[in-house]
C-alpha positions in Angstrom: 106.1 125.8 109.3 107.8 126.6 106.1 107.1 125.0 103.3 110.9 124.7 102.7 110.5 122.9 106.2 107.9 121.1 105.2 109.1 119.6 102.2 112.0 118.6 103.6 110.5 116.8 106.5 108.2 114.9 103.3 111.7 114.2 102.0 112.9 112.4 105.2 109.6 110.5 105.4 110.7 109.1 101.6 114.0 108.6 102.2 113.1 106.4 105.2 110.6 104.2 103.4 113.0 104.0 100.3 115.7 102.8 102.5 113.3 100.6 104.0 112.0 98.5 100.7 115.7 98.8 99.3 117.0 97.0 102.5 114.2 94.6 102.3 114.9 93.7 98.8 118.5 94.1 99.2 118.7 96.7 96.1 120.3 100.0 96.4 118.5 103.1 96.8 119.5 105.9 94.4 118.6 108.4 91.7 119.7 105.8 89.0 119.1 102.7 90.8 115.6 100.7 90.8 114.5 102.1 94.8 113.9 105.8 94.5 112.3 108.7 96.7 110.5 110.7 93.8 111.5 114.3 93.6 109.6 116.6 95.8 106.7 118.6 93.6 106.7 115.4 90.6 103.7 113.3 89.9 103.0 110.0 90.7 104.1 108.1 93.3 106.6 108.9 96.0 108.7 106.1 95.9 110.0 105.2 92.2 110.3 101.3 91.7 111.3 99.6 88.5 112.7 96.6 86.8 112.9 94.0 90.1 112.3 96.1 92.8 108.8 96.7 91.4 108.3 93.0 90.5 109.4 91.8 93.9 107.5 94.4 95.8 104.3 95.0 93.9 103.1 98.4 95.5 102.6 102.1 94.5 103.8 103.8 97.7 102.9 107.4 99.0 104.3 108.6 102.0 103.2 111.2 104.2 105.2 112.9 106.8 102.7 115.6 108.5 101.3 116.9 111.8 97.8 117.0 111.1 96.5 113.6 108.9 93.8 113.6 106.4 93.7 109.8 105.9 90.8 110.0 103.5 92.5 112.4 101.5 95.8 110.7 101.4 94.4 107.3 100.4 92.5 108.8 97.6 95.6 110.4 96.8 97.6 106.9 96.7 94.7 105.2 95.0 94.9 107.6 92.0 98.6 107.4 91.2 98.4 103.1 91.1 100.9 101.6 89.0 99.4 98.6 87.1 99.6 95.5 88.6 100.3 96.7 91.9 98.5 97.8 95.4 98.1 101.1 96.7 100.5 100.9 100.3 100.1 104.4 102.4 103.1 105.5 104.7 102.8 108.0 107.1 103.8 109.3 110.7 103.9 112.9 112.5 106.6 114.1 115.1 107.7 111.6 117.8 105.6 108.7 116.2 106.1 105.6 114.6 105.9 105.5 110.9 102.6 103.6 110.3 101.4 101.7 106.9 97.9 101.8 105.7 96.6 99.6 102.8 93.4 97.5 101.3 92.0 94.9 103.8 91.3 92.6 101.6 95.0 92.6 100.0 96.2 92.2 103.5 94.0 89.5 104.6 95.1 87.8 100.8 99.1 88.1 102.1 98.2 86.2 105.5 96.1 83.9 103.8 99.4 83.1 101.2 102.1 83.6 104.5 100.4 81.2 106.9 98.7 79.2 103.7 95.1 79.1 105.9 93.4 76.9 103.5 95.8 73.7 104.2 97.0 74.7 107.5 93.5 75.3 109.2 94.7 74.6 112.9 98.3 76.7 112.2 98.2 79.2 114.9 100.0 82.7 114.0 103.0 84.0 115.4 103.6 86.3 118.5 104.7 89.6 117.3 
């Protein structure tokens, strides 16, 4: 593959999560607005959140978009380029698959302890996907 290919296939990976958080937060996605895809080659991490976007969705995001997956790698990757006060989140996905997220398991089991509030709800079942 090129790596004119290449980078663009990165760049639709980041324009999808972008998207994604921007929806989520109901916040537009733009060079000038608070949801950004980083440009392609820049330090740091690949989606740009500030102001309320980053206060209401407390995560340094890298995304990868690639056929062969270095998960070690990438983590390491996404660990280094934290933003204080937030979590490292990884996105990635190949050709014909899902987009999948990665993160810390003891972040994620902190989120379902605050969505289903275990500690008063001890009997609360969770919900079907």
């Amino acid at each position: 593959m090129k790596t004119s290919s290449a980078k663009a296939k990165g760049r639709r990976g980041q324009d999808w999560v972008a998207e994604k958080i921007g929806k989520l937060l109901n916040l537009k996605v733009g060079h000038d607005e608070m949801v950004s895809p980083r440009e392609m080659g820049q330090n740091g991490t690949d989606i740009r959140l500030v102001g309320e976007a980053l206060t209401r969705f407390p995560y340094s995001v890298e995304v990868k978009n690639q056929e062969k997956w270095n998960l070690v790698q990438w983590i390491k990757q996404a660990k280094k380029n934290v933003v204080k006060d937030t979590n490292w989140l990884l996105f990635f996905k190949k050709n014909r698959h899902e987009m999948i997220v990665a993160m810390d398991a003891e972040h994620f089991f902190t989120i379902m302890s605050r969505l289903y509030n275990v500690e008063q709800n001890k009997d609360r079942k969770l919900p079907k996907p």
